[in-house]
C-alpha positions as CSV (number, residue, x, y, z in Angstrom):
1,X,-76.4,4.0,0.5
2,X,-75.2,7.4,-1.0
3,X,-75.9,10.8,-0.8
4,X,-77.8,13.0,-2.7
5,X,-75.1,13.1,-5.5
6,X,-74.5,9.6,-5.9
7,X,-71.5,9.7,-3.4
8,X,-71.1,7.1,-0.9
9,X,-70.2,7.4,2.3
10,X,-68.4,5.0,5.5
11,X,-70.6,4.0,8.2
12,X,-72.4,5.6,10.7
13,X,-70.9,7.0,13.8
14,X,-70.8,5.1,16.6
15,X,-72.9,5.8,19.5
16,X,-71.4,8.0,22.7
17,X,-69.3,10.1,20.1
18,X,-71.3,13.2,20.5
19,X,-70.2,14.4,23.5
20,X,-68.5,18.3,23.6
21,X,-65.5,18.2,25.1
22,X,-62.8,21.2,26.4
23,X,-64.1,24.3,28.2
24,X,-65.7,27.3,26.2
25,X,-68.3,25.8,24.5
26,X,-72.2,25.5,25.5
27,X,-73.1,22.5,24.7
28,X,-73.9,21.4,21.1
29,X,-75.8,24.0,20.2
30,X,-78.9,24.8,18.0
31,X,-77.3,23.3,14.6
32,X,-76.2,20.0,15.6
33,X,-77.4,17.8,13.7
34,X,-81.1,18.7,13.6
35,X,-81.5,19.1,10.1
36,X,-80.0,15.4,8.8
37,X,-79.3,11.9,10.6
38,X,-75.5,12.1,10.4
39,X,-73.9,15.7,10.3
40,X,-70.1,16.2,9.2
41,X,-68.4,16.1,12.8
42,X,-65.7,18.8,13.1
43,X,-63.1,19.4,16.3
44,X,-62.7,23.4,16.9
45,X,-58.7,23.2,18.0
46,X,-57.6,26.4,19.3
47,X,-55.9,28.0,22.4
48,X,-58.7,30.6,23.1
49,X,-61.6,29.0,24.6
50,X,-63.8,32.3,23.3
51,X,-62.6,31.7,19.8
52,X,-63.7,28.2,20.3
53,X,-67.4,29.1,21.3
54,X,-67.8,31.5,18.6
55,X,-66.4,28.6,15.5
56,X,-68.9,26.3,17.2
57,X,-71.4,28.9,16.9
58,X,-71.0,29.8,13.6
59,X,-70.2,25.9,12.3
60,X,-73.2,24.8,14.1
61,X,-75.5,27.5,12.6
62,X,-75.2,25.2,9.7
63,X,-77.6,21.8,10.5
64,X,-75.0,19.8,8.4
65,X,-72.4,20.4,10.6
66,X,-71.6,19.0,14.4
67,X,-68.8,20.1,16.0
68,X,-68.2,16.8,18.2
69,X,-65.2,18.0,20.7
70,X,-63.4,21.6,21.4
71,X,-59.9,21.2,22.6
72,X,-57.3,24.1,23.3
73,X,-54.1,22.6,21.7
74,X,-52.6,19.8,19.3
75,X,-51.5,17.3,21.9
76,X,-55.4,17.6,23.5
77,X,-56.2,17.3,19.9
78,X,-54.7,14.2,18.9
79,X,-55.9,12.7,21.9
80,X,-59.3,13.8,21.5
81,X,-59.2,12.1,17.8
82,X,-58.3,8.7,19.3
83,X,-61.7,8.7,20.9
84,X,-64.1,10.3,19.1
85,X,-64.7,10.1,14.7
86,X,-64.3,13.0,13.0
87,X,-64.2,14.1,9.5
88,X,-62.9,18.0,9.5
89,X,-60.7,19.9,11.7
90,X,-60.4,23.2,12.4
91,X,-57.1,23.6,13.7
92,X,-55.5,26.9,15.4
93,X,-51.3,27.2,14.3
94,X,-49.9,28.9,17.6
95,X,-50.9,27.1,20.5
96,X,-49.2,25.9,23.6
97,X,-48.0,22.5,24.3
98,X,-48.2,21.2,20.8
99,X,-49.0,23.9,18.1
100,X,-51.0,23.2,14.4
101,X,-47.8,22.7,12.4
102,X,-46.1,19.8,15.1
103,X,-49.6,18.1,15.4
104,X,-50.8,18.1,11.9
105,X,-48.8,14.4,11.4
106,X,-49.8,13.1,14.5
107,X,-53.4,13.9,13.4
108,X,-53.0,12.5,10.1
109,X,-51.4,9.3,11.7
110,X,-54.4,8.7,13.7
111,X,-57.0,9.5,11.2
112,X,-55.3,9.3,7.2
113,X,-59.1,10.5,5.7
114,X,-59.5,13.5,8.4
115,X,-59.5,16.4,6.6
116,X,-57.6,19.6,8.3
117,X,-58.1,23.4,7.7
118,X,-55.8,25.9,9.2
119,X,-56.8,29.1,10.4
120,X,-54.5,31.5,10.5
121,X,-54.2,35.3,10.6
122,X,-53.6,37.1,7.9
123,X,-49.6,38.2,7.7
124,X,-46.7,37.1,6.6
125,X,-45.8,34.6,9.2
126,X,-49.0,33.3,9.5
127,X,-48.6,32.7,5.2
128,X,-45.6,31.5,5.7
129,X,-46.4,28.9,8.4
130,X,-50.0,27.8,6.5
131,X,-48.2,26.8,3.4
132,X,-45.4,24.8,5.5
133,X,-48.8,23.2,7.2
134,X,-50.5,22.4,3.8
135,X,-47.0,21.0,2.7
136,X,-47.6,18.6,6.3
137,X,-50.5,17.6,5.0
138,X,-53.4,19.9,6.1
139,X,-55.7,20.0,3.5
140,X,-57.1,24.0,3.3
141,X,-56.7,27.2,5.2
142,X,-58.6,29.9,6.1
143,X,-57.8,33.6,6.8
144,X,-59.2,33.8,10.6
145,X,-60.0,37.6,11.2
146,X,-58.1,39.2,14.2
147,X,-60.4,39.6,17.1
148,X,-63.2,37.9,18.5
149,X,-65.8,40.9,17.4
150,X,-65.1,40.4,13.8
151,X,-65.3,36.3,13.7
152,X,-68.8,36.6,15.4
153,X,-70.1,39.4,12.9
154,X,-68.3,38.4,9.8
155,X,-70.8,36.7,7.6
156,X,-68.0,36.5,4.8
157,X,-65.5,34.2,7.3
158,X,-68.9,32.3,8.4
159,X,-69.8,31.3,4.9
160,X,-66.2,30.5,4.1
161,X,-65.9,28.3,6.8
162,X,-69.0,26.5,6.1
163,X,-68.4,26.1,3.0
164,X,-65.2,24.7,3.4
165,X,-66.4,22.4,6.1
166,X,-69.3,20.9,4.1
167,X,-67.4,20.2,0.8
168,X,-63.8,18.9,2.9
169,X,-66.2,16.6,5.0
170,X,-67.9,15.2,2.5
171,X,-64.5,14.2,0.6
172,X,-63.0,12.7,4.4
173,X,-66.4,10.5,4.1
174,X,-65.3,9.3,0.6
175,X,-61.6,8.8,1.4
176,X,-62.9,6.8,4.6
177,X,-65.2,4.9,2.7
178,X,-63.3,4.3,-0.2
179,X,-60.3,2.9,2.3
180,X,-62.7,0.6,4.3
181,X,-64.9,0.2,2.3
182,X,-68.1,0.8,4.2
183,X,-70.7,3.4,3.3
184,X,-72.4,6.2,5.4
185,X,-75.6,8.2,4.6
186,X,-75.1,11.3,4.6
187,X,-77.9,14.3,5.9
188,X,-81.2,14.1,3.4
189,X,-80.2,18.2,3.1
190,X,-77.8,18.4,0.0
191,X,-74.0,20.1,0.1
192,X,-74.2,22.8,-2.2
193,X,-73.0,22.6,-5.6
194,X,-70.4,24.6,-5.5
195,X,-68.7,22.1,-2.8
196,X,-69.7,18.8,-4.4
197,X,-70.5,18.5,-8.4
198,X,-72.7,15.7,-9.3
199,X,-71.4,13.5,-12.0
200,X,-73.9,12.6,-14.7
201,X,-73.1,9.7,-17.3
202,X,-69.4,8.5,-18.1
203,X,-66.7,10.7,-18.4
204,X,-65.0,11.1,-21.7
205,X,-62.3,12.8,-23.4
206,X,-61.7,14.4,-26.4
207,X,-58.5,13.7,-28.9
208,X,-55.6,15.5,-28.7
209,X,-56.1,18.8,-30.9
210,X,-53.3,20.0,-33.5
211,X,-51.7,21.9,-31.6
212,X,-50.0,19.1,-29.2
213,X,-47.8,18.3,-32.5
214,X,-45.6,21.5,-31.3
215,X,-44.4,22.6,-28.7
216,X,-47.2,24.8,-26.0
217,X,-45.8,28.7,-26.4
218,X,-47.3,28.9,-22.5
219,X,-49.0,26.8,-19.8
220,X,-51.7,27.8,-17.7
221,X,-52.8,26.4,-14.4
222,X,-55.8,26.6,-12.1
223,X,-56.2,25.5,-8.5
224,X,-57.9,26.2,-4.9
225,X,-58.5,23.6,-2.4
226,X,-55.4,21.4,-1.6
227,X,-54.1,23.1,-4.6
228,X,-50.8,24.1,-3.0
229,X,-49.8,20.7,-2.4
230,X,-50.9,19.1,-5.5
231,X,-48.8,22.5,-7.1
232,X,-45.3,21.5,-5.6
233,X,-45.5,17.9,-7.3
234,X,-46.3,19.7,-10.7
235,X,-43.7,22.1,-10.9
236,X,-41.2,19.5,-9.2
237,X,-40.5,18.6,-12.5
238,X,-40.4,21.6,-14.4
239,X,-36.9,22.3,-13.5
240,X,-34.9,21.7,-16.6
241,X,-36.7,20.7,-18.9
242,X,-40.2,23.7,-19.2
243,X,-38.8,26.7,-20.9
244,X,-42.7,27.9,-20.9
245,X,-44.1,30.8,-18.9
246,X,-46.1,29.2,-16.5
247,X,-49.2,31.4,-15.1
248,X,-51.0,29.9,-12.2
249,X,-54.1,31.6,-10.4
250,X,-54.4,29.5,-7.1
251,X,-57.4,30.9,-4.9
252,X,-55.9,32.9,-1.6
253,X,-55.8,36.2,-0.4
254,X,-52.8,38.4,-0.5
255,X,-49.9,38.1,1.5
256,X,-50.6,34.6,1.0
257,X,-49.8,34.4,-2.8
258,X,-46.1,36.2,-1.9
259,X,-45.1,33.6,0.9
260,X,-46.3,30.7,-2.4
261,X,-44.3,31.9,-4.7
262,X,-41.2,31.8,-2.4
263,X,-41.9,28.2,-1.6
264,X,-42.6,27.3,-5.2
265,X,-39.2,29.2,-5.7
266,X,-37.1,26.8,-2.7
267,X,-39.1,23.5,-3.2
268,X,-39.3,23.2,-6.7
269,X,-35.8,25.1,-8.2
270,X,-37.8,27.0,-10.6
271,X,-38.2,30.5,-10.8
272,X,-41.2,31.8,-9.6
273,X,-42.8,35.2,-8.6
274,X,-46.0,37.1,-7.7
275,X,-47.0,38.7,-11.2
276,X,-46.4,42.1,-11.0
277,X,-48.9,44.8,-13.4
278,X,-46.5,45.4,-16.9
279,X,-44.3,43.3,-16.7
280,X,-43.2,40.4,-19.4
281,X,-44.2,37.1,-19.3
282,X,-40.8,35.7,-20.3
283,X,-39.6,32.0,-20.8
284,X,-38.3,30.3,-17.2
285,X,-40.5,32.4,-15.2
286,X,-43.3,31.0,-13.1
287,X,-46.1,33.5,-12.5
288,X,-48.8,33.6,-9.8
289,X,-51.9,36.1,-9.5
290,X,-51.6,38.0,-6.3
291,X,-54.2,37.8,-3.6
292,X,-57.2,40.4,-4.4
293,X,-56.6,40.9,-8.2
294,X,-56.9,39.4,-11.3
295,X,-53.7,37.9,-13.3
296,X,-54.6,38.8,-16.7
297,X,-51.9,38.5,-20.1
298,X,-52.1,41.1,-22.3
299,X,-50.7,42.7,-25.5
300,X,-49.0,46.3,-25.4
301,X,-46.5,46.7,-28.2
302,X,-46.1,43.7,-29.7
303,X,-45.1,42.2,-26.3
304,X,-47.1,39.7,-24.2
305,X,-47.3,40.9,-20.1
306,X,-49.3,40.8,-17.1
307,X,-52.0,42.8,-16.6
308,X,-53.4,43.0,-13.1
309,X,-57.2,44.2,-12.5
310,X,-59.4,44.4,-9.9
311,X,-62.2,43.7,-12.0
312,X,-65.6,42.4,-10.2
313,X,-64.8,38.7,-8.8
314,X,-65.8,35.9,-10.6
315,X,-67.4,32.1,-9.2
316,X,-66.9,34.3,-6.1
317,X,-62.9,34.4,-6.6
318,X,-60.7,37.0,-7.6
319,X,-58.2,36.1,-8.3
320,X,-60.2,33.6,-10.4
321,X,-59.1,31.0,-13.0
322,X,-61.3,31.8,-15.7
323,X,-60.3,35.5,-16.7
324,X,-56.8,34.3,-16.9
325,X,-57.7,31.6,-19.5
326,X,-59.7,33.9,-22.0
327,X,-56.4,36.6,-21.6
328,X,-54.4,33.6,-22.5
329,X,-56.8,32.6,-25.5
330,X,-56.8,36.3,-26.7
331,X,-52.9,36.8,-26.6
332,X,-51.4,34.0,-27.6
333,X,-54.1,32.1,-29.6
334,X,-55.7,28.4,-28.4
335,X,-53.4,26.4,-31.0
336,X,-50.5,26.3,-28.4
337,X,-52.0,27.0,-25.1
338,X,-51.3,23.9,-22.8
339,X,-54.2,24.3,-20.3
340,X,-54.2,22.5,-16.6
341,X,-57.2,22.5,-13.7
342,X,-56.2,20.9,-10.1
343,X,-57.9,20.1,-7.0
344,X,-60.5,23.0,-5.8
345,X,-63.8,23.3,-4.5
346,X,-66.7,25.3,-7.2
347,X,-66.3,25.3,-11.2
348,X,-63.7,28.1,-11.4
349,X,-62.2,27.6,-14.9
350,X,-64.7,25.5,-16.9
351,X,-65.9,28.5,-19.0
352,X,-62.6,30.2,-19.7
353,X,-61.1,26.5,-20.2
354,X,-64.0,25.5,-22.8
355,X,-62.7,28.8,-24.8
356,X,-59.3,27.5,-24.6
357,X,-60.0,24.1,-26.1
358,X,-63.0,25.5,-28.5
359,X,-59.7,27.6,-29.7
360,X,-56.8,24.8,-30.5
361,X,-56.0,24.7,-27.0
362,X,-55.2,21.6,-24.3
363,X,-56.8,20.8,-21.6
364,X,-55.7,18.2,-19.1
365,X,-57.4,17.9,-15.1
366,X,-56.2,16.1,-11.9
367,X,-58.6,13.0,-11.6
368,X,-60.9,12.8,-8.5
369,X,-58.9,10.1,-6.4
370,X,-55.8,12.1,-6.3
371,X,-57.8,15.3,-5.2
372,X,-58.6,16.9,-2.0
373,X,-61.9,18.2,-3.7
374,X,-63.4,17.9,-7.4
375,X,-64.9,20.4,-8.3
376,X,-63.1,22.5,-10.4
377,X,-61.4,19.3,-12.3
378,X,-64.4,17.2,-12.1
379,X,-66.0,19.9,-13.2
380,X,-64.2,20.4,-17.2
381,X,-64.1,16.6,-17.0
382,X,-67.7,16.0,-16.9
383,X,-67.7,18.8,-19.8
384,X,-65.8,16.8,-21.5
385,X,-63.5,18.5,-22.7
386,X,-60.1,17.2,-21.6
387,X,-58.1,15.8,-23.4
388,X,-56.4,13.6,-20.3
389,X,-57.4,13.6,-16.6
390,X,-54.4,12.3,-14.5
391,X,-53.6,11.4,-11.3
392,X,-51.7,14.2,-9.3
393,X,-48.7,12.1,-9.8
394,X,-49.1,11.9,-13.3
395,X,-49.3,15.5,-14.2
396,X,-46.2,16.8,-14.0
397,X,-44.2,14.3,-15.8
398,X,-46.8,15.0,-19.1
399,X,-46.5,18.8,-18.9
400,X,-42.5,18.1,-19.5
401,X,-43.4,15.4,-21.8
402,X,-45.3,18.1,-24.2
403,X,-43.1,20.9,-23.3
404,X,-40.6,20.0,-24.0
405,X,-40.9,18.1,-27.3
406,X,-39.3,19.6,-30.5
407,X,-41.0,22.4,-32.3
């Protein structure tokens, strides 16, 4: 059986896993489960048993979503997983006993398809420690507003979340299934597109355009969920060999893009910065779009730089993928534009990215096994306008490949 989309999913879960565990919580709540047979189960981790109650609330207000068990720390956490099934976990970083970062492999070793999202507050350490937690192996974050009054009135953080929660569960299902190779059925009510893109007929490519017989003068790259991860093991093998400006939009908030950049910086040897407005977008720099604004590449002088705007969001990002491919198109012409999408929930990119290839440009995407969530790659493949789609693994050896070919 699949869902809605044509997905499948593993098999049902087994009885006397419903049960709410931890203190906190009352009960199960008016969401769980009643809109669909099978909800996505989530664990609420997190020292604060009032932060727990109002994450159930707010997860459970959704009738695709059960939140199974409610523990206050990792070790409870892990041992919680070994009893009950669960697809998505929302998982607090400072905690006693075991925090988010120490438990995340422990987690993982239990349950490889369980998908983890990190909540974490909004400054620098809290950056600093979600990326080192994504580089673990949790699969998303989310910003988790300060105090209790602003997580049970922020509608923003409770569609985020959701959101988040639907479209990551529904890709643990698929991992799950996909390992065992059992099916699941998933609520009648469908994830929302934006999560989950239906694919329609085989996907094709298109040939390589002219402008892959020379050398790219710049590559672009778009990502969001899962997309820091899949970014180290691109830009592991830039070093030495991509003399390229590379501009990357990944989706997250500010503060967060700085603490990214560093990492990029350390982990991969290349040299990588949050873009700053005016300034040149020179060979052997990396640049990423800072939380809040959009990274745009424009002409002043003769001279190609970045352009920062806080321009209406769009797909509901800023910074978003697409305004930073039609800059690219404008400045530099498609002809040598070398243009990549990575794992990420929505369609962010398709329209600026069919510009780019309607222009001369290439356009290669990460392929759906290797990512946390197609949508944004799945969604220019099923466009068809790629001219490869890769696994993760893949991706960074052919960006050096064309990079770095003679002019």
């Amino acid at each position: 059986m699949s869902d809605s989309f044509g997905r499948p999913f593993s098999a049902a879960r087994p009885a006397g896993l419903g049960t709410t565990t931890g203190s906190g919580l009352g009960g199960s709540g008016g969401g769980s489960g009643a809109g669909g047979a099978d909800p996505i189960r989530v664990m609420v981790v997190d020292d604060s048993a009032v932060i727990r109650g109002l994450l159930t609330r707010a997860l459970e207000g959704d009738a695709d979503i059960r939140v199974v068990t409610s523990v206050g720390d990792g070790q409870m956490a892990v041992n919680s997983l070994q009893r009950n099934s669960i697809d998505v976990i929302v998982l607090d970083i400072e905690m006693p006993v075991m925090d988010g970062l120490t438990a995340i492999p422990k987690l993982l070793a239990v349950a490889p398809q369980v998908k983890i999202i990190m909540a974490s507050t909004l400054t620098l350490r809290g950056a600093d420690v979600s990326i080192r937690c994504l580089s673990a192996g949790a699969a998303d974050y989310i910003p988790k507003p300060t105090s209790t009054r602003e997580i049970g009135g922020a509608e923003d953080f409770k569609r985020e979340l959701v959101s988040k929660v639907k479209a990551l569960g529904a890709a643990a299902r698929r991992a799950g299934s996909r390992t065992r190779g059992e099916i699941r059925p998933l609520s009648p009510a469908p994830l929302p597109l934006s999560a989950l893109k239906r694919e329609v007929g085989p996907i094709t490519t298109r040939p390589a355009p002219v402008g892959l017989q020379v050398k790219p003068d710049v590559i672009a790259i778009g990502s969001s969920t899962g997309g820091p991860q899949a970014l180290f093991e691109v830009l592991s093998h830039m070093k030495g060999g991509v003399t390229q400006p590379i501009l990357i939009t990944q989706h997250m908030p500010a503060t967060f893009t700085t603490i990214l950049a560093e990492h990029i910086t350390r982990q991969c040897g290349i040299n990588a910065q949050e873009a700053k407005d005016g300034e040149p977008v020179v060979p052997n720099r990396c640049y990423i779009a800072p939380g809040d604004f959009h990274m745009l590449v424009a002409q002043r002088a003769g001279v190609n730089v970045i352009s920062l705007t806080k321009d209406p969001p769009e797909n509901f990002c800023r910074p978003a993928v697409d305004p930073m491919m039609r800059s690219i198109l404008k400045a530099y012409g498609g002809r040598k534009i070398l243009a990549c999408i990575l794992t990420g929930m929505g369609q962010d990119g398709l329209k600026g990215c069919t510009d780019v290839v309607n222009g001369g440009g290439t356009l290669i995407a990460q392929d759906e096994a290797s990512s946390v969530v197609w949508g944004m790659p799945g969604a220019v493949a099923q466009a068809g306008i790629c001219q490869s789609i890769l696994p993760l693994k893949e991706i960074g050896p052919y960006i050096r490949k064309f990079a770095s070919r003679a002019a």
